[in-house]
N, C-alpha and C positions, 0 to 999 in steps of 0.2 A: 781410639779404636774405630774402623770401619764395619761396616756391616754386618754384624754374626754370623754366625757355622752354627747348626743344630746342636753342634758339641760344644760348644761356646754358650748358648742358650742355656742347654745343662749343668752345666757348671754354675752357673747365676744362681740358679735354684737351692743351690746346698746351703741353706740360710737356717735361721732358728725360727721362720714363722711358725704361728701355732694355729692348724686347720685339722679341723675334724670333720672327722667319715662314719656314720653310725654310730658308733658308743663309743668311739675311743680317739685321742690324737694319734697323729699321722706324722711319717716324715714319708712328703710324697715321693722322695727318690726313690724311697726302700720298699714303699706299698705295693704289690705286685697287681690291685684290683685297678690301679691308676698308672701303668707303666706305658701302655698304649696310649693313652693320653699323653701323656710326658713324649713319650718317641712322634705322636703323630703333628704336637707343636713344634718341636725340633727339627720337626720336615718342614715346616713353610718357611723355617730359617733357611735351610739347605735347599725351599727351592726358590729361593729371593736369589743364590748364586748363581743355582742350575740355569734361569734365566735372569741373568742379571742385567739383560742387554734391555729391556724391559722393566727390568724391578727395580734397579740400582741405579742413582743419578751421585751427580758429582757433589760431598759436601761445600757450598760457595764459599766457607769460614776457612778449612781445611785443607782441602784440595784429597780427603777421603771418601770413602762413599758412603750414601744414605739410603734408605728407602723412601724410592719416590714419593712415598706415601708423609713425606714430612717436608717435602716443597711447601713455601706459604708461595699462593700464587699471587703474580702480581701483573699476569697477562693470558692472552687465550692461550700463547705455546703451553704454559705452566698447565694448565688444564691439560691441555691434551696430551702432555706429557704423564702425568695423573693417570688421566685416562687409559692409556696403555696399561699402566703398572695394574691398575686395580682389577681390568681384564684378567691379566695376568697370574695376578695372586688370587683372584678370588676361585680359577680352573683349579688350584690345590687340591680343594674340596669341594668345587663344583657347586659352592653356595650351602654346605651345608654348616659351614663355620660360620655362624652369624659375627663373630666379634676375634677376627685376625688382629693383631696388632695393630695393622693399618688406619682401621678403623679409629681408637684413641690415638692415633696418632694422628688422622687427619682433623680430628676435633681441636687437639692442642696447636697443630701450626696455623690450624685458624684462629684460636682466640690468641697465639702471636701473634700472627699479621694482625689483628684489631688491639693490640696491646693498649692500644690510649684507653679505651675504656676502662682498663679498669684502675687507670690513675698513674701517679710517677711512679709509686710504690710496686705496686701490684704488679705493676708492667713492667719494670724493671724485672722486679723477681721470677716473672713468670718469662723473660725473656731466657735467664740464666737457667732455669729450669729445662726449657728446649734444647737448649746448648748441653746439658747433662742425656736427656733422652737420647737426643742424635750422638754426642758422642760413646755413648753406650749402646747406641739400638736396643733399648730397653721397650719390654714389655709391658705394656701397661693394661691395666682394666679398669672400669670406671664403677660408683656409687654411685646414684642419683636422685633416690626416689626414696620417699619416707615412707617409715615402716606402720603407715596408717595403720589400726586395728577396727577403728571407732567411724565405718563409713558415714556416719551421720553427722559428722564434728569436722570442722578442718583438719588439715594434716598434721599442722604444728600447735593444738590447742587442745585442752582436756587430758586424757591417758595418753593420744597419740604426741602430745606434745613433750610428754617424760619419756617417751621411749624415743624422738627422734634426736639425732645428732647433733650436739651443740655444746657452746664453749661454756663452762662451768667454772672456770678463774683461769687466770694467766700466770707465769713464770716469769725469771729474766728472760729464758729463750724461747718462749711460744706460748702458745694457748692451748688450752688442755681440754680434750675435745669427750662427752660422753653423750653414750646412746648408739645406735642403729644405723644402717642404711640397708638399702636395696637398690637394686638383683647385681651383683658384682658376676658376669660372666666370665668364665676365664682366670675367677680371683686367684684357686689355690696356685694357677700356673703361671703367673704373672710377678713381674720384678716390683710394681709399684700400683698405688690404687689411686686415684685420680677421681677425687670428689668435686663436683662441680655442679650449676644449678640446674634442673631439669624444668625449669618454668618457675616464671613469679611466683614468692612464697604466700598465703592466703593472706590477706589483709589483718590487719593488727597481731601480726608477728613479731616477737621481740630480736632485735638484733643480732641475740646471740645465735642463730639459727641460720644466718647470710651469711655462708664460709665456701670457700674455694682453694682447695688443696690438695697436694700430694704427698705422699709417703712412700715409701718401702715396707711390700709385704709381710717384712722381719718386727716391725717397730712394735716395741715393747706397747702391750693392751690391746693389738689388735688381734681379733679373732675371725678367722672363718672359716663357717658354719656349711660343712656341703651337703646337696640331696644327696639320693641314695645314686648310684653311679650306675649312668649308663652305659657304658662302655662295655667291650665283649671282650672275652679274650680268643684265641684262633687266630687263623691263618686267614689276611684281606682280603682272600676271594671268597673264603664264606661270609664273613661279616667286612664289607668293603669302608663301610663309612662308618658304623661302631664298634669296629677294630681300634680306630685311629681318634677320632673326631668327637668325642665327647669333652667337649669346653667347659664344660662343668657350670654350675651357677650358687652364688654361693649369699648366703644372709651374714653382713658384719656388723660386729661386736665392736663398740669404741667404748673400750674400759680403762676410761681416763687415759688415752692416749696423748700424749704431749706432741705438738705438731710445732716445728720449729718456723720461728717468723720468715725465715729465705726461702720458705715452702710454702708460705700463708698468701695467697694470690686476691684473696675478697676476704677483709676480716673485717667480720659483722657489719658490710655496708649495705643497706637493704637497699637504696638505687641503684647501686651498682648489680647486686645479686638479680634485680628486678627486671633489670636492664641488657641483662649480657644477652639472652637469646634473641632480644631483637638484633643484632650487633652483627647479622649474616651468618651464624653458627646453621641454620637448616639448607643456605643456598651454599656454605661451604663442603658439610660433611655427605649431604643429599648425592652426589655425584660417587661415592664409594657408596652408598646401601642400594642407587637404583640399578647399578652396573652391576654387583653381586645378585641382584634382582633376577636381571635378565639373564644374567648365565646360569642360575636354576634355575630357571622356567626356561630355557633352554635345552638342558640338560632333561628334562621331564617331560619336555616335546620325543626325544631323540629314544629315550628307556620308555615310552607307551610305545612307540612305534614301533621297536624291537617287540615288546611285549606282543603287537598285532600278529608281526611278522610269524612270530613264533607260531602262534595259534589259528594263523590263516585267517586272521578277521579283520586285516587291514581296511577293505573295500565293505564292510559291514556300515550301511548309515550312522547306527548310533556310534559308532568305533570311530568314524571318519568325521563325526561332526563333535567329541570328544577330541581328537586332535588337534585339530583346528580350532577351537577352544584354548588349550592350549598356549596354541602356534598364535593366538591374537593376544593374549596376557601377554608372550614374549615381544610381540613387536612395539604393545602399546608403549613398553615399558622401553625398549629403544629408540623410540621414537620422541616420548619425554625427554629422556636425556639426551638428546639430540638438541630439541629444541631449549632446556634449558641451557647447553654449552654455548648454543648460537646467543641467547641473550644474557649472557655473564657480561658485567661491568664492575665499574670501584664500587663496592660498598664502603668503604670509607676509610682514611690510613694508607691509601694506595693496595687494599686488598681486592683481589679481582675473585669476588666470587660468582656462582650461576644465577640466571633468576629462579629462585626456587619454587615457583607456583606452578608449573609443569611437576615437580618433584615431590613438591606437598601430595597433589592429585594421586601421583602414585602411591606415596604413601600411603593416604587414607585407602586405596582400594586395594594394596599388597595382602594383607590377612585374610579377604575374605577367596582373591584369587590363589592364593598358597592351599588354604585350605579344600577348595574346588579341586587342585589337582590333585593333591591327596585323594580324594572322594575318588579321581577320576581313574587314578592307579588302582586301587584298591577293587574298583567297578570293573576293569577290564584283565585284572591280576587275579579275582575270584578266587576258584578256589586253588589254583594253583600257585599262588604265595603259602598255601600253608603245606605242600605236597612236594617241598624241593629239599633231596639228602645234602648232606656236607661233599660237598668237592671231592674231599678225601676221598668218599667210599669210593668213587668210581675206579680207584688204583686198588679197592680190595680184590683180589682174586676171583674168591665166592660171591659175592652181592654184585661186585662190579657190570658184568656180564649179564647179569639180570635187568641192569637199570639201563641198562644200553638200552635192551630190548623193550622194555616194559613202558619207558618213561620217555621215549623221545618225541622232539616236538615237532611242528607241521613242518611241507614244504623240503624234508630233509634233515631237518636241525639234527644234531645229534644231543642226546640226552644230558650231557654232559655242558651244553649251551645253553640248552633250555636251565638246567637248574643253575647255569649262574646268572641267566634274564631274572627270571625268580627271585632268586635269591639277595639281586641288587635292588630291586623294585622295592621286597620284604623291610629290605633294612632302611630304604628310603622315606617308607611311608607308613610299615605298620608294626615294629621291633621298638621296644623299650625306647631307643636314642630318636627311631621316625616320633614317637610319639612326642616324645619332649620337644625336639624341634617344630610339629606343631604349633602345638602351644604354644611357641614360642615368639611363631612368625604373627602370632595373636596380636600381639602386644609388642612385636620388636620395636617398632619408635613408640608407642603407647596405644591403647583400644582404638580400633576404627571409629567408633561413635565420637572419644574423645576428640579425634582428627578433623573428622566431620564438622564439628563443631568450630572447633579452631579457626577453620579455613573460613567458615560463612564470619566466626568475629574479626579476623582478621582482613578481610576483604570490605565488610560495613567500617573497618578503621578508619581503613586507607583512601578508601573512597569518602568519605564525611559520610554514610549514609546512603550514598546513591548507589550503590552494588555496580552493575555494568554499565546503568546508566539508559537501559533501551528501552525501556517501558515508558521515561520521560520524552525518551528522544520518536518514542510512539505518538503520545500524546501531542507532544509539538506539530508534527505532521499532520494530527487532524484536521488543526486549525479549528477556526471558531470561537 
């Protein structure tokens, strides 16, 4: 198979998984509260086509096409070729799709391209595993994170360690997996879930707990569990982004699921599981999250500015220095990627990933800039995000004619402009789906504090101790 069709996507779907929605199981074809979701991921299928001159590269196996998004790179073209596509796909939804396919899919053809880590086995398997993805263009969503309860305990020790994910005996064909994971984005809409490590498991972890695999959403014991749904239903110019765009996020159940060995990629190997995210997975995947970055903070330069336009306060200090604001999140955040593309090398296996320390950077300071623009729309959208009608009305007869008059906005606008600046603003930053997104961009690669942290231990690693080095190379200059 080459590439999917939105209709093609669809069809994948019609499976026996078992996801629940409030109080009850769900078949999401048939659910009508989840059908905008379903049609608005079958668009980014239909628009990997629409622009395929961008999105679609040559399978090298095959001689069919793939989503650039599953090149393992093994040069700068490769990169920059990458680069286009994730531009590309991430304009979809203008960023507010944290977790496109693209996404696990650029995770797994990185941890192919490093296949030797994780052994003959593993690597083998996880090669043949690619080779199914790409021939399928299958969706994939990821598990990663233990379903801690007990923040005062490790992840995998005490109550948090009965509830998390782990192998409880084996079969002739696999290991039989029970407990938890988290945040599965995207799960109920996804072909496959893709468990893998989110960092070294805590110290004195038993084995059973260092597991790396995939499934099919269908497989017998797996459960998942969705929040309440954000999604809208209406017509995309009243609700433009939770019309389409709610990815859902979902808590899964491993009720003694059997995970077959040609799918078991790290079983129970705690150097290996310990190991794999040194292994360049942050200077591989980092170049799709800081590109979808910058085209939301893009996008949220361009909808304030309207918002100005509209209300004549473009040339307002606080308004003009609020943009600009803005407009420097966007650049820091291309100009990172910039500089981490210039210093991509082998990380190892002939995989050419970035250097990710420009990228890290971003990361840690992405949640708290996400969140400021939030603040910043909301500041200059006042009270005119909560005072914009539905589209519709203005085709009513009686009311229509009234909101012309009553509600148009500065400079000209006509009323009907103005409520849909509003109205996209509304759904960007303060409606059921803005809110979740939020939240979400909190914690998209993990807490900024957590980051923070990371980057200062990871920096004392690599250095032995000496950080940049300038304080010594101070002191040397004294002399004396």
């Amino acid at each position: 198979m080459t590439a999917r069709t939105g209709a093609q996507y669809k069809a994948g779907l019609a499976d026996s998984r078992s996801v629940w929605l409030g109080n009850e199981k769900v078949d999401i074809l048939k659910h009508p509260i989840l059908a905008g979701s379903i049609d608005g991921m079958a668009g980014y299928f239909d628009w990997q086509h629409r622009f395929a001159d961008d999105c679609l590269v040559e399978d090298p196996d095959t001689g069919g096409t793939m989503n650039a998004s599953l090149i393992q790179p093994r040069n700068a073209e490769d990169l920059a070729r990458r680069h286009r596509a994730f531009e590309r796909l991430t304009q979809y939804s203008w960023g507010m799709l944290g977790r496109t396919p693209d996404y696990v899919n650029v995770t797994l053809a990185g941890f192919t391209a490093r296949s030797d880590v994780f052994g003959a086995t593993g690597g083998e398997r996880l090669k043949k595993f690619y080779r199914e993805v790409v021939d399928g263009d299958l969706s994939m969503t990821h598990t990663i994170i233990q379903p801690a309860i007990d923040k005062s305990i490790p992840d995998t020790h005490g109550i948090n360690g009965e509830l998390a994910a782990r192998v409880v005996r084996r079969t002739s064909n696999g290991v039989v997996v029970r407990g938890a994971k988290v945040l599965a984005t995207l799960g109920p809409f996804a072909d496959e879930l893709f468990v893998y490590p989110a960092g070294p498991l805590p110290p004195n972890t038993p084995a059973e707990y260092a597991l790396c695999f995939s499934i099919p959403m269908a497989t017998k014991g797996l459960h998942t569990l969705c929040r309440d749904h954000a999604g809208l239903p209406g017509s995309r110019r009243d609700h433009p982004f939770s019309s389409r765009f709610d990815e859902q996020d979902a808590y899964m159940i491993f009720d003694d699921v059997e995970v077959p060995y040609e799918r078991l990629f790290i079983d129970c190997d705690l150097d290996t599981y310990n190991g794999l995210r040194r292994a360049g997975w942050a200077a591989n995947v980092f170049q799709q999250t800081s590109i979808r970055a910058a085209v939301k903070l893009e996008f949220a330069y361009d909808l304030c500015l309207r918002m100005a336009q509209v209300t004549n306060t473009e040339t307002k200090p606080d308004v003009s220095i609020a943009l600009g604001e803005i407009w420097a999140y966007a650049q820091l955040t291309r100009a990172a990627t910039k500089a981490a593309e210039a210093g991509a090398h082998d990380h190892g296996n002939g995989a050419f990933f970035l250097d990710d320390r420009p990228l890290r950077a971003i990361r840690s300071m992405m949640p708290q800039w996400m969140i400021r623009v939030n603040e910043i729309i909301k500041s200059l959208g006042s009270h005119n995000l909560l005072a914009t009608p539905s589209l519709a009305l203005f085709d009513n007869p009686e009311i229509g004619p009234l909101l012309e008059q009553f509600m148009p906005g500065a400079r000209g606008v006509s009323a009907r402009d103005r409520a849909e600046v509003f109205r996209t603003a509304w759904d960007f930053a303060g409606s059921a789906l803005g809110g979740r997104v939020e939240l979400y961009e909190r914690f998209y690669l993990a807490s900024q504090q957590k980051n923070f942290t990371r980057d200062h231990e990871q920096t004392v690693r690599e250095t032995a101790g000496a950080g940049f080095g300038r304080f010594n190379e101070f002191l040397k200059e004294l002399g004396g």
